[in-house]
C-alpha positions as CSV (number, residue, x, y, z in Angstrom):
1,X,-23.3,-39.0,-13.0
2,X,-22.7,-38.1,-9.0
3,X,-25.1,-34.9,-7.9
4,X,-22.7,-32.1,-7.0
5,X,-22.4,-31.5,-3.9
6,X,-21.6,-28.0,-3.3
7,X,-22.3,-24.8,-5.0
8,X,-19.2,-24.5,-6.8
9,X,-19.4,-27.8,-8.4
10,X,-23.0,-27.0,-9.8
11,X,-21.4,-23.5,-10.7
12,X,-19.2,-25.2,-13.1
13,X,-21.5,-27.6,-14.2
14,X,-23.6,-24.8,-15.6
15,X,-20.6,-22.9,-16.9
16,X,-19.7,-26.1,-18.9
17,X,-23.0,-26.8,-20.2
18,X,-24.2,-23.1,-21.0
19,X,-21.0,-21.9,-22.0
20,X,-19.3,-24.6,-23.8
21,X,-16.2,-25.2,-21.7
22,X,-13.9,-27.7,-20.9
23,X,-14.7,-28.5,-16.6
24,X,-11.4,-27.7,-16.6
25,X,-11.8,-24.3,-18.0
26,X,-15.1,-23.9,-15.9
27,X,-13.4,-24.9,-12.9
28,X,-10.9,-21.7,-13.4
29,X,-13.7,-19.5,-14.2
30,X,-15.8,-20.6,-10.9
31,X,-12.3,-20.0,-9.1
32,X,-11.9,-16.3,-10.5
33,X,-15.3,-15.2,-9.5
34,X,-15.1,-16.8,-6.2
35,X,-11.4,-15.3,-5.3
36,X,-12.9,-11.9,-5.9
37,X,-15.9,-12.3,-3.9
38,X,-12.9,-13.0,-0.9
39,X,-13.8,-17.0,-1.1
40,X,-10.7,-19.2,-1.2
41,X,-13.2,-22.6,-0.6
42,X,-13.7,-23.6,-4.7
43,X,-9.8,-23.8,-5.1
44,X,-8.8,-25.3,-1.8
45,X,-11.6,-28.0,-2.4
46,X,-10.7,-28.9,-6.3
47,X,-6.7,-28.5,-5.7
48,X,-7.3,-31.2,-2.9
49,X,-9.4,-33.2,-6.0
50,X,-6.7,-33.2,-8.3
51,X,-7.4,-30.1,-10.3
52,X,-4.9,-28.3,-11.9
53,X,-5.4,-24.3,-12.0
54,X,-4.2,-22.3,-14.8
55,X,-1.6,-19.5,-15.0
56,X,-4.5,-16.7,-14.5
57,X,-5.5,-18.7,-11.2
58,X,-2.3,-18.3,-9.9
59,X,-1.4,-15.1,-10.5
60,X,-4.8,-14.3,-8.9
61,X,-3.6,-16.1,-6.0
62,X,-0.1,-14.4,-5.5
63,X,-1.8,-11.0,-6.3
64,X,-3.8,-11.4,-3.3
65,X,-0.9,-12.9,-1.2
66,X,1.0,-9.5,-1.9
67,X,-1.7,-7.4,-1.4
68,X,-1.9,-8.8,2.2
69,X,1.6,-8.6,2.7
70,X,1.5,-5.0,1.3
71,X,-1.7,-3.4,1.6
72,X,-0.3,0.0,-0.6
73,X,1.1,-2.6,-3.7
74,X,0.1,-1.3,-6.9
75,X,-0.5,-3.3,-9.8
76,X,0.5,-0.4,-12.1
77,X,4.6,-1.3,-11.5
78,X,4.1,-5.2,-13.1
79,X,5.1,-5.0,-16.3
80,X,3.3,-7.9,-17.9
81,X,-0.2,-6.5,-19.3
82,X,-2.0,-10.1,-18.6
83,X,-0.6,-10.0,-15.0
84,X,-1.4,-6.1,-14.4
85,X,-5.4,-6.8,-15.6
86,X,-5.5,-9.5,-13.1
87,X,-4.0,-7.6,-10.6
88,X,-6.7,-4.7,-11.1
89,X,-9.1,-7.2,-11.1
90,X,-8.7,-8.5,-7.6
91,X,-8.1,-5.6,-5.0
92,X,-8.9,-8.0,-2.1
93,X,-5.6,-9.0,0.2
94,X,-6.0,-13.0,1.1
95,X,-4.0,-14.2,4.5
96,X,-3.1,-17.4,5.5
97,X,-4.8,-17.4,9.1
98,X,-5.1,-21.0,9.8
99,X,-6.0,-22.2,13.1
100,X,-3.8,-24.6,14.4
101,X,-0.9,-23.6,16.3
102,X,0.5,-20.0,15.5
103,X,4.4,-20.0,14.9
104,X,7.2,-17.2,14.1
105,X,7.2,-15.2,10.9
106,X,9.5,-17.6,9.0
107,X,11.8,-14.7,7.3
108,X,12.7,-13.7,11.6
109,X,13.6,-17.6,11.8
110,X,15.6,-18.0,8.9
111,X,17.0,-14.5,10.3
112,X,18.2,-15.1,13.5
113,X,19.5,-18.4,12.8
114,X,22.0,-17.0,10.6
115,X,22.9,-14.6,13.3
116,X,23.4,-17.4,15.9
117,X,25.3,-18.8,13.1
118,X,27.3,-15.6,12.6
119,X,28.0,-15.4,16.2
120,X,29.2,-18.8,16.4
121,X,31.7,-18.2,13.7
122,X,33.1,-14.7,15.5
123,X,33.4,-17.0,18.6
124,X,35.3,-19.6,16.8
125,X,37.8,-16.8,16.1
126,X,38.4,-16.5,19.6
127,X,36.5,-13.7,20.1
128,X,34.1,-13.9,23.6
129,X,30.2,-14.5,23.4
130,X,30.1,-10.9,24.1
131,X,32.3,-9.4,21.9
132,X,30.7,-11.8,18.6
133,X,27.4,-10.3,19.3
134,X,28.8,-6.5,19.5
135,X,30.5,-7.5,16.2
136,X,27.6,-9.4,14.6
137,X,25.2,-6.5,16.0
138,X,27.2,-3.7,14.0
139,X,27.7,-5.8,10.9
140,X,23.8,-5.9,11.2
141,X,23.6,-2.0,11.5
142,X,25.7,-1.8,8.7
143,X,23.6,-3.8,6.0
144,X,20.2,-1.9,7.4
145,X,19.5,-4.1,10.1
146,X,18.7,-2.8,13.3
147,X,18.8,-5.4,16.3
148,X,19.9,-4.3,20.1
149,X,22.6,-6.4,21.5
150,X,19.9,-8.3,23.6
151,X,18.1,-9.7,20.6
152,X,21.3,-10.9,18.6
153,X,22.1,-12.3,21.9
154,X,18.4,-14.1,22.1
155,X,18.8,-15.1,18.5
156,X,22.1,-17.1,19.3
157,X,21.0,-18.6,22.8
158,X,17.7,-19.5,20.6
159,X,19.5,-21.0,17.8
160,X,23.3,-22.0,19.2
161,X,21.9,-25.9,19.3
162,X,20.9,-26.1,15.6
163,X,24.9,-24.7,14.1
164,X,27.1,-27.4,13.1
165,X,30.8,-27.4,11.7
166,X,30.9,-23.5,12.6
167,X,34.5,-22.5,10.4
168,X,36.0,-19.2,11.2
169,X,36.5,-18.1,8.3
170,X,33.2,-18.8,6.9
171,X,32.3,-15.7,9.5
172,X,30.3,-12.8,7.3
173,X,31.0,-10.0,9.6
């Protein structure tokens, strides 16, 4: 048998032998207790060895993900018992940092490309480039939305490349 070679692996080890689990089982159990001590290292490192983590794992996981997200969540609104114990068991937030090369929020991309595609549909109606973004800019007031001209405008000149096929009357607003 290979020496482990970090703490979590001897972690496990013990759990299996002192506790009579499956390495599987342990694996989870080393995973909880490190995820609420703020350490995402023991499920990065056995997810990218094959290991596959069980419900309460993941639950754990997306828990944590909201809680970054939105710092005031409360676990008392989930209505699943198992997934509200979880949630009051880890009141740590855990954010996807990275360090490679920081991009846009991906909900603002997705955003304003379907505003450059919304523009781009007003246009085809004949409208002018101005004209679609006043039109596209109310509709976006209207369904709680609030963009300035300027930035529907920036979302289109960003975007206009990436639209194909534009129909009118395919046009939202």
């Amino acid at each position: 048998m290979e020496t482990p070679g970090t703490p979590w692996d001897i972690e496990a080890l013990a759990v299996v032998r002192d506790h009579d689990r499956s390495m599987g089982n342990a694996r989870d159990i080393v995973i909880m207790d490190w995820l609420a001590k703020g350490d995402t290292r023991p499920f990065a490192d056995w997810i990218m060895c094959g290991h596959a983590p069980s419900q309460e794992v993941l639950i754990a996981l997306a828990v944590m993900m909201t809680r970054a997200d939105n710092p005031s969540f409360d676990p008392a609104g989930i209505d699943d018992p198992k997934m509200r114990e979880i949630a009051d068991i880890f009141p740590l937030g855990i954010e996807v940092t990275g360090k490679g090369k920081r991009t846009r929020d991906p909900a603002n991309i997705i955003r304003d490309k379907l505003i450059a595609r919304d523009v781009a549909r007003a246009m085809a109606r004949n409208l002018s480039r101005e004209k679609a973004v006043g039109l596209v800019t109310d509709w976006l007031a209207e369904i709680g939305i609030h963009m300035g001209t300027d930035a529907v405008e920036k979302a289109y000149k960003t975007h206009k490349s990436e639209i194909v096929g534009t129909k009118p009357d395919q046009s939202v607003p």
